[in-house]
C-alpha positions as CSV (number, residue, x, y, z in Angstrom):
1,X,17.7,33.2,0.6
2,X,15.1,30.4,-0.5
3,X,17.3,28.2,-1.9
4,X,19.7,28.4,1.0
5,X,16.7,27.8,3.2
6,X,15.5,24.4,0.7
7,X,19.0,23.3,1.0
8,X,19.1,23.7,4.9
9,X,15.6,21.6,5.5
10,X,16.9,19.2,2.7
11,X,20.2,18.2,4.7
12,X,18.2,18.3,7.9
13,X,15.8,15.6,7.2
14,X,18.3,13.6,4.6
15,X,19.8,13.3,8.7
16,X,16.5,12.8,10.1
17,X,15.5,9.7,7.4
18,X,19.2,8.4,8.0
19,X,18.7,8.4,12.2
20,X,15.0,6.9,11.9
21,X,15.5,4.4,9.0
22,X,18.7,3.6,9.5
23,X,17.7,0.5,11.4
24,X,15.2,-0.2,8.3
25,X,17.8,0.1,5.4
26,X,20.4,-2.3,7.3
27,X,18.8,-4.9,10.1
28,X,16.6,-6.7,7.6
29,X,16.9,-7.8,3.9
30,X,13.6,-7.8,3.4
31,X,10.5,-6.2,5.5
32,X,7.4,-7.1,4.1
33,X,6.8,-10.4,2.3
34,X,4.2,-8.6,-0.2
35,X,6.9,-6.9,-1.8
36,X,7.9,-10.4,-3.2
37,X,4.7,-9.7,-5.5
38,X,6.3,-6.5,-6.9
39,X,9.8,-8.2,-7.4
40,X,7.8,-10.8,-9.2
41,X,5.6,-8.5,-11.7
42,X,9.1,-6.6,-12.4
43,X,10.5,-9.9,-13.8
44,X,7.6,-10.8,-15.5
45,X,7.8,-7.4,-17.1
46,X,11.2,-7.5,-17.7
47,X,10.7,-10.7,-19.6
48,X,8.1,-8.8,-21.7
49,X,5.3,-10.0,-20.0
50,X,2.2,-7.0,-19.0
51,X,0.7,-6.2,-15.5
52,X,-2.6,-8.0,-15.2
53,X,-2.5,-10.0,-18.2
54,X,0.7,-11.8,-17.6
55,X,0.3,-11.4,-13.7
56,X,-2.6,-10.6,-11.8
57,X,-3.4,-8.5,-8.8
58,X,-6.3,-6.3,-7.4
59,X,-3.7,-3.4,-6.6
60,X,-3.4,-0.4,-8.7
61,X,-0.8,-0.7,-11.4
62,X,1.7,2.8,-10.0
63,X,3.0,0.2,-7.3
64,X,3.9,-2.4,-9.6
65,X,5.6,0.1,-12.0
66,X,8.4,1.8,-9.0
67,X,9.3,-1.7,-8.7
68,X,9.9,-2.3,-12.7
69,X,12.4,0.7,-12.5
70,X,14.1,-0.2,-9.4
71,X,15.0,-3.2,-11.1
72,X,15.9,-1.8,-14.8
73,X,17.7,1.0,-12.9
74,X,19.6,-1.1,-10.2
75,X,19.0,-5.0,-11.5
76,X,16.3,-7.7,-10.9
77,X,19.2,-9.3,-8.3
78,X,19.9,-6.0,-6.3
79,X,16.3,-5.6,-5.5
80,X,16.7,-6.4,-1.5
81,X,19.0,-3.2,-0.6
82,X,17.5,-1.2,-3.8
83,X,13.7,-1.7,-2.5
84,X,14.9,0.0,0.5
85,X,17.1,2.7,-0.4
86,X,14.3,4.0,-2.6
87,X,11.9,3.8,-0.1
88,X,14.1,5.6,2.5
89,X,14.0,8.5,-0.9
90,X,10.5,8.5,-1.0
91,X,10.0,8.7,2.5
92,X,12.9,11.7,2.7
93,X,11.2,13.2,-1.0
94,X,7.6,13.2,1.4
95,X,8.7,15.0,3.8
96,X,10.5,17.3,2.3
97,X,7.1,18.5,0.6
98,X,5.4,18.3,3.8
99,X,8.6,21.1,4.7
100,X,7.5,23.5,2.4
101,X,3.5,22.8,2.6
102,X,4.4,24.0,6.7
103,X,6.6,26.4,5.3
104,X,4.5,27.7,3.8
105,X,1.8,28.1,6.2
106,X,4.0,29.3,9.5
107,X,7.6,30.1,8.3
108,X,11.0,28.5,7.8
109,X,11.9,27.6,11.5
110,X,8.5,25.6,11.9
111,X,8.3,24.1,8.7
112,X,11.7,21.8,9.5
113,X,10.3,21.2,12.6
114,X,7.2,20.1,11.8
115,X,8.5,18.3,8.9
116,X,10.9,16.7,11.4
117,X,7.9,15.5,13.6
118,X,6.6,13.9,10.3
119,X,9.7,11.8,10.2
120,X,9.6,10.4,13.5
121,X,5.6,10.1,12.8
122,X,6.1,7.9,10.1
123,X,9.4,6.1,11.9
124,X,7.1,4.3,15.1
125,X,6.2,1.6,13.8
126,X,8.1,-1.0,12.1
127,X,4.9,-1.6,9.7
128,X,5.4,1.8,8.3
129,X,8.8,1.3,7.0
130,X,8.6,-1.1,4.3
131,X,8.4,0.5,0.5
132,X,5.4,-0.4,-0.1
133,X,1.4,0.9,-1.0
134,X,1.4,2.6,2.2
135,X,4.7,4.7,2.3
136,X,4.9,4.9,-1.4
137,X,1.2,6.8,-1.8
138,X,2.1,9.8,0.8
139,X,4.6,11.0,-2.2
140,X,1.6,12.5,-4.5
141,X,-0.8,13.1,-1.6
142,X,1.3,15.3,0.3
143,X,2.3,17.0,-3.3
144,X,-1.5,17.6,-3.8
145,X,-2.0,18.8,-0.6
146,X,0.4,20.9,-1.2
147,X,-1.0,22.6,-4.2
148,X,-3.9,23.7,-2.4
149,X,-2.0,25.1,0.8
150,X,0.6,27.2,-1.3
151,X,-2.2,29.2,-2.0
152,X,-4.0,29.8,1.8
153,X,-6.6,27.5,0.6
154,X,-8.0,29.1,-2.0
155,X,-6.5,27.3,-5.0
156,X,-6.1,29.0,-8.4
157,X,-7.1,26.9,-11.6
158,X,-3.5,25.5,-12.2
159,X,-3.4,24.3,-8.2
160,X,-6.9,22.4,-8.8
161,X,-5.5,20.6,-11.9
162,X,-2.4,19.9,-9.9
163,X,-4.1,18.7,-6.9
164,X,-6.3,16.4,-8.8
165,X,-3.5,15.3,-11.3
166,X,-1.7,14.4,-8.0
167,X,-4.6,12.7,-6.0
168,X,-4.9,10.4,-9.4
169,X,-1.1,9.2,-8.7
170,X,-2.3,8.5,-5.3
171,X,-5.3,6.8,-6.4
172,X,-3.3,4.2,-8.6
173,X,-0.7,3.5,-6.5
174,X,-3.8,2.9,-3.6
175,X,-7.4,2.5,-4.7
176,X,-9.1,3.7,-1.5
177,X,-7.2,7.1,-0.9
178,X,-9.5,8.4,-3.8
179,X,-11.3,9.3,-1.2
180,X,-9.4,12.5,-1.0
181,X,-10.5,14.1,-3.9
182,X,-14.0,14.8,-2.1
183,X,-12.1,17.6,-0.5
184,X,-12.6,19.7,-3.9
185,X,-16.3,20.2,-3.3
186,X,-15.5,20.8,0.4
187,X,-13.5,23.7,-0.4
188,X,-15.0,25.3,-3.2
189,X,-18.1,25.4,-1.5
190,X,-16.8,27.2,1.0
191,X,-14.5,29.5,-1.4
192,X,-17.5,30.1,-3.8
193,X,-20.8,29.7,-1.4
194,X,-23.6,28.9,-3.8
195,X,-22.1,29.9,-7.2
196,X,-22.6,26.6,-8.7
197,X,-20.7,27.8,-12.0
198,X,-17.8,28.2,-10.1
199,X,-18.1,25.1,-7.5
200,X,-18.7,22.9,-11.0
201,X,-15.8,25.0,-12.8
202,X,-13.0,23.9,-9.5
203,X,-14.5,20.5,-9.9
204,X,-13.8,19.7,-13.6
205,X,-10.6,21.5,-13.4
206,X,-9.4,19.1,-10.7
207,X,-11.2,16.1,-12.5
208,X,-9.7,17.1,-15.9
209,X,-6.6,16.5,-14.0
210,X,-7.4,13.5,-11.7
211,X,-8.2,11.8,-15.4
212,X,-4.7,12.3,-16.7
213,X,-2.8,9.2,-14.9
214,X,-5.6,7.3,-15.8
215,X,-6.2,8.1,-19.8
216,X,-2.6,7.6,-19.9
217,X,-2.2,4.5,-18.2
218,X,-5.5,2.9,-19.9
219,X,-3.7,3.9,-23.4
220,X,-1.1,2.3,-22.1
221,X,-2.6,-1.0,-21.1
222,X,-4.9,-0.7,-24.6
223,X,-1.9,-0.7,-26.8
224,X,-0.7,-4.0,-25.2
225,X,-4.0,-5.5,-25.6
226,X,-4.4,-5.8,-21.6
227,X,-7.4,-3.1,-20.9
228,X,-9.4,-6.1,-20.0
229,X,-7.3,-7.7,-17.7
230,X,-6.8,-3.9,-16.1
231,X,-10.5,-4.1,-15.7
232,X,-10.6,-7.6,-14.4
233,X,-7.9,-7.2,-11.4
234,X,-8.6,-3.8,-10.4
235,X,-12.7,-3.5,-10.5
236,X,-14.1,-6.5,-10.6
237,X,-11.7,-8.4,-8.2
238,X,-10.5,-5.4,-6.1
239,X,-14.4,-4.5,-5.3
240,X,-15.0,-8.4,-4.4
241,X,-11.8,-8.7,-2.2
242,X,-12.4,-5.2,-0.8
243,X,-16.1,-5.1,0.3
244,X,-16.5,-9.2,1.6
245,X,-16.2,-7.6,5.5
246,X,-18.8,-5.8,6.5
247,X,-19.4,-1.6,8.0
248,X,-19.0,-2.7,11.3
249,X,-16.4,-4.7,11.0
250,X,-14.6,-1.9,9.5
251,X,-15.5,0.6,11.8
252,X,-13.9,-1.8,14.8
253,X,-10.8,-2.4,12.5
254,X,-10.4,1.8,12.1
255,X,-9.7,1.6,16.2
256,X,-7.8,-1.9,16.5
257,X,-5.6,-0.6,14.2
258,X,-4.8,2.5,15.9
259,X,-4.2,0.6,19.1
260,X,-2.4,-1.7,17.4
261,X,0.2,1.2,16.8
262,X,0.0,2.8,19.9
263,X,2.4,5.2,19.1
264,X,0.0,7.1,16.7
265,X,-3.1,7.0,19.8
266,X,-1.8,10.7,20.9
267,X,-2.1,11.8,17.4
268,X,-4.8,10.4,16.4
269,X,-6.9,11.6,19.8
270,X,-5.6,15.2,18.7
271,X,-6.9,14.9,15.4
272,X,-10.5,14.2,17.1
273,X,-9.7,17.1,19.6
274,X,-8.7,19.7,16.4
275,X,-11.8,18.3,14.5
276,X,-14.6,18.9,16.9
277,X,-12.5,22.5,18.4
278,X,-12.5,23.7,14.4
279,X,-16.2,22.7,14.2
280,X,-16.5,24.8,17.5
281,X,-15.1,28.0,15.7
282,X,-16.3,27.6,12.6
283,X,-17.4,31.3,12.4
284,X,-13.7,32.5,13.7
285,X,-12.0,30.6,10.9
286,X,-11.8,31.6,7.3
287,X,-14.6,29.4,5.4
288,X,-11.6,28.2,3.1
289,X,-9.5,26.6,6.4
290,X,-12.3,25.6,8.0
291,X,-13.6,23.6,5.1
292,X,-9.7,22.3,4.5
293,X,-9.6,21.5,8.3
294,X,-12.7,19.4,8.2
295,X,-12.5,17.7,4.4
296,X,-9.3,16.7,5.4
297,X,-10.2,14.8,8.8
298,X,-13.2,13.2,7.2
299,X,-11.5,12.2,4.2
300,X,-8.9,10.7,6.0
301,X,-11.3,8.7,8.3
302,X,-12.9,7.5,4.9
303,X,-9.4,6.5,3.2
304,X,-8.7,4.2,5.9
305,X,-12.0,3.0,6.9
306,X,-12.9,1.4,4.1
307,X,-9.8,-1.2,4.5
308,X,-11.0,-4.3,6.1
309,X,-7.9,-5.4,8.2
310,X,-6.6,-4.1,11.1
311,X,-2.7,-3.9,10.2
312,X,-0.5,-1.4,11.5
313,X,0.7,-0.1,7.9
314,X,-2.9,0.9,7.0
315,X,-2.9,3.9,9.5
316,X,-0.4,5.2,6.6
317,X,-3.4,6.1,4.8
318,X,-4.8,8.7,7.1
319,X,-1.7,10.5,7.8
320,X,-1.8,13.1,4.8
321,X,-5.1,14.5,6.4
322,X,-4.8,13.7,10.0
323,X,-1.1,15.5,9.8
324,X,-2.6,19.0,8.6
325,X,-5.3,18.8,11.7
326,X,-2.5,18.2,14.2
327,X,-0.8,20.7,13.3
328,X,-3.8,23.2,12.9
329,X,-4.5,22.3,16.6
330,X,-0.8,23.3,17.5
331,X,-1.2,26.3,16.5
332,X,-4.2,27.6,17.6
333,X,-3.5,26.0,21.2
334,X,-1.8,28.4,23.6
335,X,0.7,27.9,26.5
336,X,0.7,24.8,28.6
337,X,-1.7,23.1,26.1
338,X,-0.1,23.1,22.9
339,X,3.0,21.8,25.4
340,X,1.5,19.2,26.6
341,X,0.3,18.4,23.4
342,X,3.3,18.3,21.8
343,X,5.4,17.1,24.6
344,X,3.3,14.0,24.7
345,X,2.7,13.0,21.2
346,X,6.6,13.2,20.9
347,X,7.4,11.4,23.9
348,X,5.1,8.5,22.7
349,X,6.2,8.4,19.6
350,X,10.0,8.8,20.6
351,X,9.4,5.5,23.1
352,X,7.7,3.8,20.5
353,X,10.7,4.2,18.0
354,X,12.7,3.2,20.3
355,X,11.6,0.2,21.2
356,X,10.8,-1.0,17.8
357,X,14.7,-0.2,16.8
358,X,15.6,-2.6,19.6
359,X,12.8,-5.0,18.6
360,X,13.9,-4.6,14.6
361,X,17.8,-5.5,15.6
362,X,17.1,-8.8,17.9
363,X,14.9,-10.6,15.6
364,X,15.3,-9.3,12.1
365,X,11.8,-9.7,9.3
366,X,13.2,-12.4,7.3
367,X,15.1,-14.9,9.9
368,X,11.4,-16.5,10.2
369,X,10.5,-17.7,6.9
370,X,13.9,-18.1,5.5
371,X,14.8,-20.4,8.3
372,X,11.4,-21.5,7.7
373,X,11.7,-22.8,4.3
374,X,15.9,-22.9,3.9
375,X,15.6,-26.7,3.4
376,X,12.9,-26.3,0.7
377,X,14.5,-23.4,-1.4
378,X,18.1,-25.5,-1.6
379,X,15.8,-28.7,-2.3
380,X,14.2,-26.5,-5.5
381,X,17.5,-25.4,-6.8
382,X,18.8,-29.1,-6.5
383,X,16.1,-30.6,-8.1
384,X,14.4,-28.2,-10.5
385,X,16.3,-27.1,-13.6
386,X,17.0,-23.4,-14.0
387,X,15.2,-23.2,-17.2
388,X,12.2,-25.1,-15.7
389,X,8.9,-22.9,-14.5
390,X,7.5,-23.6,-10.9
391,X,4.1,-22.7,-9.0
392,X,3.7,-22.5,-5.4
393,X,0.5,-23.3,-3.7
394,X,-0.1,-21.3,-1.1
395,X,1.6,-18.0,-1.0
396,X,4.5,-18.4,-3.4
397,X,6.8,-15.1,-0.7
398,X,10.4,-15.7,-1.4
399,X,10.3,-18.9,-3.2
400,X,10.3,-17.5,-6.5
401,X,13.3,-14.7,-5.9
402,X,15.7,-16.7,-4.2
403,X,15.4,-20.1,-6.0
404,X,15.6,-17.6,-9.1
405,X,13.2,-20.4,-10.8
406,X,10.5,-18.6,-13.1
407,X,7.0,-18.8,-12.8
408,X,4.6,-21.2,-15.3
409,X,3.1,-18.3,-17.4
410,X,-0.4,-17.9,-15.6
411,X,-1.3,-14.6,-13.5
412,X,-2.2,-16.2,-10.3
413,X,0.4,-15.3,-7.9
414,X,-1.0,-16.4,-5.0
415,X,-3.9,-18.9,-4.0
416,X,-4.4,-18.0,-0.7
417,X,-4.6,-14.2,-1.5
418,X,-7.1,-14.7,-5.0
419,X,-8.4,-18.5,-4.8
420,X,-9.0,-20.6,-1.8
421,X,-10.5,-18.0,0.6
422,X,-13.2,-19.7,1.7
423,X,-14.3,-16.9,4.3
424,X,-13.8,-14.5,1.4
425,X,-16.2,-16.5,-0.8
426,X,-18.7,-17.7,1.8
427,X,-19.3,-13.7,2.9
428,X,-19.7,-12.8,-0.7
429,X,-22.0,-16.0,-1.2
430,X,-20.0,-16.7,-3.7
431,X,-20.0,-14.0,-6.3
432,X,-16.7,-14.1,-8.5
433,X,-15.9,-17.5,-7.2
434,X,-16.4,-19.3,-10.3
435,X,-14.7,-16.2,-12.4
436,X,-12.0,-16.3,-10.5
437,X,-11.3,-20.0,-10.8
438,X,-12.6,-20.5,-14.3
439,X,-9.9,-18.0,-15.2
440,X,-7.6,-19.4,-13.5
441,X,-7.8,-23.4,-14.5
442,X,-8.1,-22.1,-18.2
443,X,-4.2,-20.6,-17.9
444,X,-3.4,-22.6,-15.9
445,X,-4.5,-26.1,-17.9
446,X,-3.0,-24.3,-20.8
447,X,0.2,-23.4,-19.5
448,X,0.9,-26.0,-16.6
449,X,3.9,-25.6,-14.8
450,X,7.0,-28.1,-14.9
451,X,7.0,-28.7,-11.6
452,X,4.4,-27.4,-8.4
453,X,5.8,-26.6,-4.9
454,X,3.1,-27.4,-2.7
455,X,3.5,-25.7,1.3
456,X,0.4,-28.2,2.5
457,X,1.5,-31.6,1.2
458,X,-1.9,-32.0,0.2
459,X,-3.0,-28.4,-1.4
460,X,-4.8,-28.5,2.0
461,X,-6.9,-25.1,2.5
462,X,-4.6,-21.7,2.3
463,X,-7.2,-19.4,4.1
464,X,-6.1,-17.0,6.6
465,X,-8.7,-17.2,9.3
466,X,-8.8,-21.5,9.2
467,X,-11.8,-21.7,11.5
468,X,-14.3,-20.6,8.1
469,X,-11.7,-22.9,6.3
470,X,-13.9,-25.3,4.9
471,X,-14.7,-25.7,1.1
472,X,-18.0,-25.5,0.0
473,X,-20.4,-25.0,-2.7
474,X,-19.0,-23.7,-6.5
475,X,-15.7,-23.2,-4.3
476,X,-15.4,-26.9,-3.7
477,X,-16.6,-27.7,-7.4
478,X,-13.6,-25.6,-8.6
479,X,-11.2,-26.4,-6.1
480,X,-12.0,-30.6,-7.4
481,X,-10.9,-29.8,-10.9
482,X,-7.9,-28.1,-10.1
483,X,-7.4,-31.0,-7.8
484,X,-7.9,-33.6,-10.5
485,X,-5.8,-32.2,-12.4
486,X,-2.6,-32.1,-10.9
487,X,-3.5,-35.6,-9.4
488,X,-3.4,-36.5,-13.3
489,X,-0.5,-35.1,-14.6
490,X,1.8,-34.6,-11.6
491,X,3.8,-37.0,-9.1
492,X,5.2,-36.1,-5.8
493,X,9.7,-36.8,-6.2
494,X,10.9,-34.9,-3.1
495,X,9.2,-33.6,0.3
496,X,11.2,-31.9,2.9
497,X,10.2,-31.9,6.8
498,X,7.4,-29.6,7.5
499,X,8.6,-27.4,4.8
500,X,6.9,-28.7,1.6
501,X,7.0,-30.6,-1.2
502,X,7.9,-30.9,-4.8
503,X,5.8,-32.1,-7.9
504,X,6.8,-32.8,-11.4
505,X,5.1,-32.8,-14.4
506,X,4.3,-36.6,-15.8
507,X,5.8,-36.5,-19.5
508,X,2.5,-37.8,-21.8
């Protein structure tokens, strides 16, 4: 009977991924330019080269590592359609957990339908579609949910090491979802009250198996003599780049973003509504699914708060917890409420996906920047020799896939995203600034690249918010050098109209 039931929600949400992301698997080639970074580490790592030490990035290594199969599995040059078919399996593999965590909870009939209301939850947007941090993480943090809902909240030994072992996946495929793990103490608390053997016994269990990914993946990274460069990119960059905005800041960008996908403002009010109405009845509740109910709003609210941009795709990250507390409020509400609460949310949400489909087929994600930069790419293939390396100032995006020209071996992808960030440095007052660089114009001086592509014409300033644009300080010291250099030992031989421009190496 369970298996036939499995097999029932399976098919009807393989249908449900195929209706919603049908539009994402076949309007586009591409839907986020950031995935250009993954395409990029799986080469390097096909070539033999290691994350971090032969190319560098603050993200945690999980990410990186999905995109090293895909291409083993289905070829460096089928990454395009690949990239999406696996995230469409992901996002299908997600919900089907979230199935049998609501399964489990309130039966077969509601568990599809719930699960189903998942889909279209994470179909509204057109920022939530890409396979990328955001979509990719939900896989382990529903499964760790999970874990602690198969048992009514009260979580055996083997569900704590689970839920931890699965937060850690999370964790390393996004750094600030670690946040979840706070919902051990939350529960055990209110499972154990003040037996602080037991709250401290739940707590290592889950730690013992939040440390596993990690052990594993710093053996890993120790055995190819990159345990540094780990270090480097993920702790001392990532807690530069992710603390330069301040509380405030972040607290305004938790709301813009929500606006920013409307379709999410019904569920997200509900999840404020189901918060404060658990709080309420507190002493109805069981202790365990009150302390669930609340550790997973807060935690959610935390996992996405501490992101300091206001992009649609980051709402991703509150979704496992949010989800759970909309649903919680479903079921406790009665009659013309819970309706109208569902009614609504699926109405927005149905409009939203809509419109977004219609949006997604008239102007597809890649027509900008390939039309953009068509001239430049064909220019690179003409003039630069397949076997020669290349390095893109600026944001290197699609330059590096489609001219199929390798990069000079350093493991600075990108200068707008790690060097010239003048905002960046000038709110950090210029902590890591001369790390980052010194690092950088070491490799880079010892490795230099046959030929540069510069976007600017003049390496003029790559910062994303122009009007704090201006170099200054150890920034501008650093910047100079680099400068210097390629005014040294390169010479301009081809520009293309307000495209960019080609540099080659001056033979010594």
């Amino acid at each position: 009977m369970k298996i036939r039931q499995y097999l029932t929600a399976f098919g009807i949400l393989f249908l449900s991924i195929a209706i919603f992301k049908f539009t994402y698997l076949f309007a586009s080639t591409i839907w986020r330019a950031d995935l250009y970074y993954y395409m990029e580490f799986a080469r390097t790592m096909l070539d033999g080269g290691v994350l971090y030490k032969d190319f560098g990035c603050s993200h945690p290594p999980f990410g990186y590592l999905e995109f090293y199969w895909i291409a083993k599995i289905f070829g460096y040059d089928n990454f395009y359609f690949a990239a999406r078919a696996c995230g469409n399996a992901i996002h299908l593999f997600t919900a089907f957990i979230v199935y049998l965590s609501c399964e489990k909870l309130y039966g077969f009939k509601k568990g599809i339908f719930y699960s189903v209301f998942f889909v279209i939850l994470t179909s509204s947007d057109s920022g939530f579609w890409p396979n990328n941090i955001p979509l990719t993480f939900m896989l382990p943090m529903f499964a760790a949910f999970y874990f602690i809902i198969k048992d009514q909240f009260k979580p055996s030994a083997t569900s704590w090491l689970f839920f931890g072992f699965f937060v850690s996946c999370a964790t390393m495929i996004s750094t600030n979802v670690v946040f979840y793990a706070l919902m051990v103490p939350f529960i055990s608390i209110a499972i154990n009250g003040r037996d602080i053997k037991k709250i401290l016994r739940d707590s290592v269990i889950a730690f013992s198996g939040f440390m596993i990914p990690i052990i594993g993946m710093a053996i890993y990274f120790y055995l190819r003599n990159a345990l540094s460069d780990w270090y480097f990119w993920n702790i001392i960059w990532g807690s530069i780049y992710g603390t330069y905005k301040p509380w405030y800041v972040r607290i305004g960008h938790l709301f813009l973003g929500v606006f920013k996908s409307w379709a999410i403002l019904p569920v997200f009010a509900i999840s404020i509504y189901a918060f404060v109405k658990a709080v309420r009845n507190r002493k109805i509740l069981k202790p365990e699914h009150f302390a669930f109910i609340a550790a997973a709003f807060i935690t959610a609210i935390l996992s996405k708060l501490i992101m300091n941009k206001p992009v649609s795709r980051y709402n991703l990250y509150m979704i496992p917890g949010l989800f759970f507390v909309v649903v919680f409020v479903f079921e406790i509400s009665k009659g013309n409420l819970k309706k109208a609460l569902i009614s609504v949310s699926l109405i927005v949400l149905m409009i939203s996906t809509l419109l977004v489909n219609i949006n997604a087929w008239r102007h597809p994600h890649h027509i900008g920047f390939f039309a953009d930069r068509a001239e430049l790419r064909e220019a690179i293939m003409n003039t630069v020799p397949a076997d020669k390396t290349i390095f893109v100032w600026d944001t290197g995006y699609e330059i590096y896939y489609e001219t199929k020209r390798k990069r000079s071996k350093n493991s600075f992808f990108s200068p707008s995203e790690f060097l010239d960030r003048s905002r960046l440095w000038k709110d950090q007052k210029y902590k890591g600034t001369e790390a980052m660089w010194s690092r950088f114009l070491s490799e880079f001086t010892a490795n230099p690249p046959d030929y540069l592509i510069d976007y600017t014409y003049n390496f003029d300033s790559t910062d994303w918010e122009p009007k704090d644009g201006k170099r200054e300080n150890i920034h501008k010291v650093c910047y100079d050098k680099f400068y210097s250099f390629v005014a040294e030992n390169y010479k301009e031989i081809l520009r293309t109209p307000k495209q960019g421009r080609i540099l080659q190496r001056i033979s010594k």
